[in-house]
N, C-alpha and C positions, 0 to 999 in steps of 0.2 A: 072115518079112519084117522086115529093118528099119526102125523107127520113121525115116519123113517129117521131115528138118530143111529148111527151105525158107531158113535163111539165106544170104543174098548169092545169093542166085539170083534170073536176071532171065527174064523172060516177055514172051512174043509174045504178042498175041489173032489165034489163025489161024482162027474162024472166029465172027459173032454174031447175033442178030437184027436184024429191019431196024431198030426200035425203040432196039436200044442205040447207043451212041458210041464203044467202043473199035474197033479196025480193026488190020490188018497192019503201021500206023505206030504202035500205041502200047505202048511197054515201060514195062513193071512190074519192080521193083527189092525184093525183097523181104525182109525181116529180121525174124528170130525167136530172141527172148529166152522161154527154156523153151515154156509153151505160147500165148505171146502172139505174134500179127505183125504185121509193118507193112509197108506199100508207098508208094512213090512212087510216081506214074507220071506220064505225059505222051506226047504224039504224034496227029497224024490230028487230031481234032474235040476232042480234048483238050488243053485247055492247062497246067494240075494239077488231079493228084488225089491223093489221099491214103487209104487203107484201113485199118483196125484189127478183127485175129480173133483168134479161137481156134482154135486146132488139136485136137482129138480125138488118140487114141491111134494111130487108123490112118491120120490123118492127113488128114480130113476139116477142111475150114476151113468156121467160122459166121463169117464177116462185113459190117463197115456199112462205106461208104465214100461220101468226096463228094466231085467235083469241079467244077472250072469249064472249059465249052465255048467253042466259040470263036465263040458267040452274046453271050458272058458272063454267062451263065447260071449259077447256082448248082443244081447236082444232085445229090441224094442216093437212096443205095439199100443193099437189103439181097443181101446173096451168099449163095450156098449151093455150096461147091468139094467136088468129088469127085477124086482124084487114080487117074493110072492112070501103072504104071511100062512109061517102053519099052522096047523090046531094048539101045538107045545106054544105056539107065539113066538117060535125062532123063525129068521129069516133063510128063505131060500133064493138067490140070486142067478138069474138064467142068463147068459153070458154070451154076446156076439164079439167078434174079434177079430182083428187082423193083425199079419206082424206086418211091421215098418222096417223090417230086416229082414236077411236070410231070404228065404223065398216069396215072401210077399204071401204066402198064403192065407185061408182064412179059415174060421173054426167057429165053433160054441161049446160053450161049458154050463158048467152048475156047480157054484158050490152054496154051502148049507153052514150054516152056523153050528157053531158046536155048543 
């Protein structure tokens, strides 16, 4: 398999827990300089966010991210992305997670390249 570049590539959240804030309006914008990444995002309960990870070799992402809701609220958390390749060869990424704010809760998500 080839090594996971996730640069310029943008992402849907198509599926979260009730607990999280991203939703089917919010795209992630993503950009990766060797094994560092970054995201914008916004959309839905989100009004920015911002992400910074590591990629692993097969293309696992350890990341922290935080944004602000449209409470105005200041949220932070930790990610744990698992990548799976589909037949189109877009990325689907399976998402563990906990917030470092607010309730401490935890969750999973998926979102999908567009």
């Amino acid at each position: 398999m080839d090594k996971i570049n996730y640069n310029n590539r943008a992402f849907r959240a198509i599926q979260n827990s009730e607990n999280g804030e991203t939703s089917s309006d919010t795209i992630f914008h993503y950009h990766q300089e060797g094994n560092i990444l970054t995201a914008n995002y916004s959309g839905g309960k989100i009004l920015k966010g911002h992400l910074i990870g590591l990629v692993d070799e097969v293309g696992n992402i350890n990341m922290r991210y935080h944004q602000v809701n449209n409470k105005g609220e200041l949220m932070t958390g930790i990610c744990h992305s698992i990548p799976e390749i589909l037949e189109s060869g877009k990325i689907r990424l399976h998402e563990i997670w906990e917030w470092t704010s607010g309730d401490q809760s935890k969750g999973e998500s998926v979102i999908e390249e567009i």
